[in-house]
VOGU-3710 file (C-alpha; in Angstrom, 3 decimals, decimal comma):
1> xxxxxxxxxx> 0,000/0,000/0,000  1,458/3,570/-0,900  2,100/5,535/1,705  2,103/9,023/-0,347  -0,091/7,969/-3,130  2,750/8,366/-5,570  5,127/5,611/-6,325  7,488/7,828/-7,186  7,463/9,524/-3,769  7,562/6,175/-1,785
11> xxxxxxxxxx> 10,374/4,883/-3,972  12,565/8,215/-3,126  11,588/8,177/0,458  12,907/4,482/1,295  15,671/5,115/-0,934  16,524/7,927/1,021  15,790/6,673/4,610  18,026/3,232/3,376  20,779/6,106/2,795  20,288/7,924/5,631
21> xxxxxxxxxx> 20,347/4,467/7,706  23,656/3,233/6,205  25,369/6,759/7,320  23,959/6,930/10,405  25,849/3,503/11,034  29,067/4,945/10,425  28,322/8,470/12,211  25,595/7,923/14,982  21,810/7,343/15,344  20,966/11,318/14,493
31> xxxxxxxxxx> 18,916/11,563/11,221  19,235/15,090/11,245  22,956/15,152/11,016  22,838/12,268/8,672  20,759/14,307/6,259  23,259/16,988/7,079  26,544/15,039/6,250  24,929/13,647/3,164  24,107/17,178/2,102  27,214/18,442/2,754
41> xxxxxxxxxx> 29,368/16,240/0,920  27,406/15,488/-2,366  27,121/19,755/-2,612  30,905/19,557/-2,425  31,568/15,999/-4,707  29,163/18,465/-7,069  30,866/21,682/-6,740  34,521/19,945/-7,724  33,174/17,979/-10,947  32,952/19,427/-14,278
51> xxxxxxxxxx> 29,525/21,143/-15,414  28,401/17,698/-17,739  29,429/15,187/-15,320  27,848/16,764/-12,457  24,606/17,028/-13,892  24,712/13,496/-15,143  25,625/12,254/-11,563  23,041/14,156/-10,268  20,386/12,398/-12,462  21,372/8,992/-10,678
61> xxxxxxxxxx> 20,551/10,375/-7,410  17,305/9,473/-5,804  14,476/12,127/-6,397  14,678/13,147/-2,945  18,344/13,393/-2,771  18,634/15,143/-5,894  17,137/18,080/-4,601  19,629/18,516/-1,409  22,579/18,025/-4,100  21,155/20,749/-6,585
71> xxxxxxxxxx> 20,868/23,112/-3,432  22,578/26,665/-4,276  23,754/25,118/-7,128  25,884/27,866/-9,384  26,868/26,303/-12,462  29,260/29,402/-13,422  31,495/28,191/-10,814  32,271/24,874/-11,516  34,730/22,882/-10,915  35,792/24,750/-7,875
81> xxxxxxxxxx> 39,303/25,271/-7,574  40,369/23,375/-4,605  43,007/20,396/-5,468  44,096/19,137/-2,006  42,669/16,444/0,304  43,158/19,454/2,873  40,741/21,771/1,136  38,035/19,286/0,096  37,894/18,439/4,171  37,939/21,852/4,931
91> xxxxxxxxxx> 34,779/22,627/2,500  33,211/19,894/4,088  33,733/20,921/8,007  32,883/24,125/7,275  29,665/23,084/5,703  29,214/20,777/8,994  30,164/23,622/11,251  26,541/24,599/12,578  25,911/20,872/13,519  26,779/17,798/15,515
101> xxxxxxxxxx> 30,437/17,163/16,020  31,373/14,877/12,616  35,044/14,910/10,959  34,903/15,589/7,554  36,357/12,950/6,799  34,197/10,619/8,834  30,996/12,096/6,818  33,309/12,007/3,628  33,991/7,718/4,352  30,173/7,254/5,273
111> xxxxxxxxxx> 28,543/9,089/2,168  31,397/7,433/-0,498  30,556/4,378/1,264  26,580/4,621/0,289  27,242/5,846/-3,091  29,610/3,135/-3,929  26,851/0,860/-2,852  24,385/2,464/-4,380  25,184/3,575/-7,967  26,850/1,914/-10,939
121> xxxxxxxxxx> 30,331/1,137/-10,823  30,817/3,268/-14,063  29,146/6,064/-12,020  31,312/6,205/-9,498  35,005/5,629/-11,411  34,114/8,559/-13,214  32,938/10,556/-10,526  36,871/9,171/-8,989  38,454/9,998/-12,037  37,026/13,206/-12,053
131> xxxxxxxxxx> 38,330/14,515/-8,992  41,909/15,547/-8,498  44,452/12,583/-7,330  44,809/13,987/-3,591  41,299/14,646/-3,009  40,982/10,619/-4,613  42,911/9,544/-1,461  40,454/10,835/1,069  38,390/6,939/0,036  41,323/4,598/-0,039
141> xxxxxxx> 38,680/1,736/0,517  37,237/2,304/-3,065  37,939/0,138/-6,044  38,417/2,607/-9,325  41,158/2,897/-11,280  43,706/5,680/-10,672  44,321/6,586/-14,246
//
């Protein structure tokens, strides 16, 4: 039985609570922060990708979660210009700063975690690829190639 009367909304709200669920594992049982971290560091993944391949990762996002990562989205300033591991975690603590005590890179392992369960494999070595090589060390767990 739907629960929203739309399919579409169901589908994109267990979708999103399964995400939610697998980050709060890693970072605590607050769903508020969890939202928080996720937001965080997909505006950030977004914000250091080229213009194409940020829209197109967007599009595999859940409904729900789509909106959060196209959230004061400025095209005209993408990629961003940070290159270091450093700066990435910085972005992403300062993004974190008016909540819960997370490390960046605690929020950056838990949400790399759910997208490399979640999407394609193809998705995500391209989102890898994408990125500068230091800011590729900050998920030494995942699989892509290092080209």
């Amino acid at each position: 039985m739907s629960t929203t009367g739309l399919e579409v909304f169901d589908k994109t709200l267990q979708s999103t609570h399964t995400w939610l669920d697998e980050i709060m594992d890693r970072i605590g049982p607050d769903r508020t922060l969890a939202w928080k971290v996720l937001s965080t560091v997909l505006q950030a993944l977004r914000d250091r990708l080229p213009i194409e391949l940020a829209a197109h990762f967007g599009a595999q996002l859940p409904l729900l979660v789509r909106g959060t990562y196209y959230a004061g989205f400025d095209p005209s300033k993408l990629p961003a210009s940070w290159h270091t591991a450093e700066e990435f975690r910085q972005h992403i603590s300062a993004g974190l700063s008016d909540a819960r005590t997370v490390g960046a890179s605690d929020a950056i392992d838990a949400v790399i975690a759910v997208l490399d369960r979640h999407l394609s494999a193809g998705q995500m070595d391209k989102v890898y690829r994408a990125l500068p090589r230091q800011i590729r060390g900050l998920w030494p767990e995942y699989q892509g190639s290092d080209v």
